[in-house]
Structures are given as structure tokens and as C-alpha cells.
C-alpha positions in Angstrom: 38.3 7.4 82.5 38.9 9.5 79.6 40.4 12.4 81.2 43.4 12.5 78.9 43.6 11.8 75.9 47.1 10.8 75.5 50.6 10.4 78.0 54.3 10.1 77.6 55.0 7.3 80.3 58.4 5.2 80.8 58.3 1.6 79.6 57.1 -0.9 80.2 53.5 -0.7 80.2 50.3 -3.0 79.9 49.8 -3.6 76.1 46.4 -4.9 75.6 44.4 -1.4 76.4 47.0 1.0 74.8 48.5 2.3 71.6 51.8 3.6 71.8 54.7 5.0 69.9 58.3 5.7 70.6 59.2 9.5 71.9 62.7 8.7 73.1 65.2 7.8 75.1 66.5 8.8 78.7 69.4 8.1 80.8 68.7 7.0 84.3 71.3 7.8 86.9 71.1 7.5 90.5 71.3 10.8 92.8 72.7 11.2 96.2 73.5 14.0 98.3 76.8 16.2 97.3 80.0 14.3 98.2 78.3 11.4 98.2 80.7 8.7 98.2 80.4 5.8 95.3 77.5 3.8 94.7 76.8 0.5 93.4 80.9 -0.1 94.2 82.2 -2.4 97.2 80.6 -2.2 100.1 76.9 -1.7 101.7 74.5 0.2 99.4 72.2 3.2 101.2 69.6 2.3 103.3 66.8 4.7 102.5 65.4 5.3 98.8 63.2 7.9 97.7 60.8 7.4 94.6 57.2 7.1 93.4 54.3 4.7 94.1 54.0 1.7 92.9 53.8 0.5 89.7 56.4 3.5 88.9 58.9 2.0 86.0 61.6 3.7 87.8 61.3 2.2 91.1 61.2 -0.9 89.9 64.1 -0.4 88.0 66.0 0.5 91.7 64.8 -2.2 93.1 65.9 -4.8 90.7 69.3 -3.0 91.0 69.6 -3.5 94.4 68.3 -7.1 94.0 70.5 -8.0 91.7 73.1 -6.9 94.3 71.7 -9.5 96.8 70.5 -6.1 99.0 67.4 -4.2 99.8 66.7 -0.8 101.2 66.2 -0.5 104.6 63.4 2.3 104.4 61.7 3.1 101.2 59.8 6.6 101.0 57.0 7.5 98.6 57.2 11.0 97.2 54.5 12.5 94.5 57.1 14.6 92.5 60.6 14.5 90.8 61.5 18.3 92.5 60.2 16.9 95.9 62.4 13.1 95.6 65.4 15.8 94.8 64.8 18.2 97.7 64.6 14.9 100.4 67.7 13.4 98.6 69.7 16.9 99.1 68.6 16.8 102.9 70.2 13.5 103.0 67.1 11.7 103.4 68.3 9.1 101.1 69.0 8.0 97.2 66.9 8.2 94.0 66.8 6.6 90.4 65.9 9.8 88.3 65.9 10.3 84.3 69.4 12.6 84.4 67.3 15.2 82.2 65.5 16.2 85.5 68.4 17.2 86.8 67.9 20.6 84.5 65.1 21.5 85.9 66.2 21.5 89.8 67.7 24.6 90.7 69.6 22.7 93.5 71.7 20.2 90.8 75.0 21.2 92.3 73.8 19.9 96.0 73.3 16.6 94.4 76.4 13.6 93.6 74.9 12.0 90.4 75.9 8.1 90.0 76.3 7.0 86.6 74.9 3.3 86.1 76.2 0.1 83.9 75.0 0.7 80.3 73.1 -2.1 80.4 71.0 -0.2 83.6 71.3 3.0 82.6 68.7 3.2 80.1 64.9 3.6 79.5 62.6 4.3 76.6 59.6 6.8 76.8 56.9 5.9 74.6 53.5 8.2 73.4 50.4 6.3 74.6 46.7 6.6 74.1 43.4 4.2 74.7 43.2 2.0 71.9 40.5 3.1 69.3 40.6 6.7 70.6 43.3 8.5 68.5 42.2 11.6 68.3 43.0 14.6 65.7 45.3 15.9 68.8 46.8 12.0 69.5 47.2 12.1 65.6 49.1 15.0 65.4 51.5 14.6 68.0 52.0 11.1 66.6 53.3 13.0 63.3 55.9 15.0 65.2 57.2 12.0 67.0 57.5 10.3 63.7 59.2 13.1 62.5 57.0 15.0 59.9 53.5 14.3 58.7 52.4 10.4 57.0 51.8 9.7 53.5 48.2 10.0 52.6 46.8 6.6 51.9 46.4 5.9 48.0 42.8 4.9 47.1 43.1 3.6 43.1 
């Protein structure tokens, strides 16, 4: 609708309408109430997970993991925010995929068990994107800073 004029979203995401660069990397891990015990190991997986709406990169992301384990979850709960998926999982409600640089922001961290995953799991790239055509001098400039310092000027000879 033109409200924003750019995002930083996880991958992936539709290509045709967007322009995107790369911001950076985060490390997924799954969280679980303290003493926890392992997950992803031997045994039945929890029931109950806790993430965002669909079309979330994250969820889907959880759910391939526990298809790829031949299992579902029981019970899956939609939450709107990363402090509110961390307060339920605290209470026990269930499990979460998070990126693990959340985990600085939530007050709570040491109520948590956090679950390292398999390297080839455990990662996801967030990327700058914007409506194609609509760069912007603000879209431009954060653009720079991603890249690392302003672009050479185009030579006109």
C-alpha cells in the first residue's frame, strides 16, 4: 500500500514485486522452558509450538524440522510478538524457533533452555527489501550502509 518504504524481513520472500539486499545473518535456535530436557534428540518432540502467522519464514522453518522428523505438533499457537512467544514458552506453554539475538532483548533469558540446531538448520539470512521502482533517497541510503559505505558515482564520458 505504500505505507513503508522499505523492511528488513527473513528469507525467503516473493521476488517478482521486490528489491532486496543482503543485511545479515542470524542464528535460529529453538527455546523451551528452563531445564528443559533435549530437543530434536531420541524420543517424542513437544507437542505445543508457539510462533507467528502464517507465511512467517520461521514457522515454516519449525515445521519442516519437525517434518523432517516424521512428527507434527500437536497444538500450534499464533502469537503477534517475539517478547510475547517468549513469555508463553517460559510458562511452559510450549517451544519456539527464535533468531538467538532476541534472546537479548528478553529480560527473562535465564527462564529459558535454548536448543542449539544442526548447522545446516540453524541458519537464516535477513535481507533489506523495498517495492520495486520505488527506491527512495531513504531506501538509497540505507542501501549504502548495508553495502558498507557509499557507491561510486557513475562515470558519464
Amino acid at each position: 500500500a505504500g505505507d513503508l518504504a522499505a523492511a528488513l524481513v527473513a528469507e525467503p520472500i516473493a521476488e517478482a514485486p521486490f528489491e532486496k539486499i543482503f543485511a545479515f545473518d542470524e542464528e535460529l535456535v529453538i527455546v523451551a522452558p528452563a531445564n528443559h530436557p533435549p530437543i530434536g534428540k531420541k524420543g517424542s518432540l513437544p507437542r505445543t509450538v508457539l510462533v507467528f502467522e502464517h507465511g512467517c519464514p520461521h514457522r515454516k522453518r519449525l515445521e519442516d524440522w519437525y517434518a523432517r522428523r516424521q512428527q507434527m505438533p500437536e497444538r500450534t499457537i499464533e502469537l503477534a510478538s517475539y517478547h510475547a512467544i517468549l513469555g508463553c514458552v517460559v510458562a511452559g506453554m510450549g517451544i519456539s524457533l527464535i533468531p538467538k539475538s532476541v534472546l537479548t532483548t528478553f529480560p527473562e533469558r535465564k527462564r529459558l533452555s535454548v536448543h542449539s540446531l544442526a548447522r545446516t538448520e540453524n541458519g537464516a539470512q535477513t535481507v533489506l527489501i523495498w517495492r520495486k521502482g520505488a527506491g527512495s533517497a531513504n531506501v538509497r541510503a540505507m542501501e549504502e550502509i548495508l553495502r558498507g559505505g557509499p557507491r561510486p558515482a557513475a562515470r558519464i564520458d
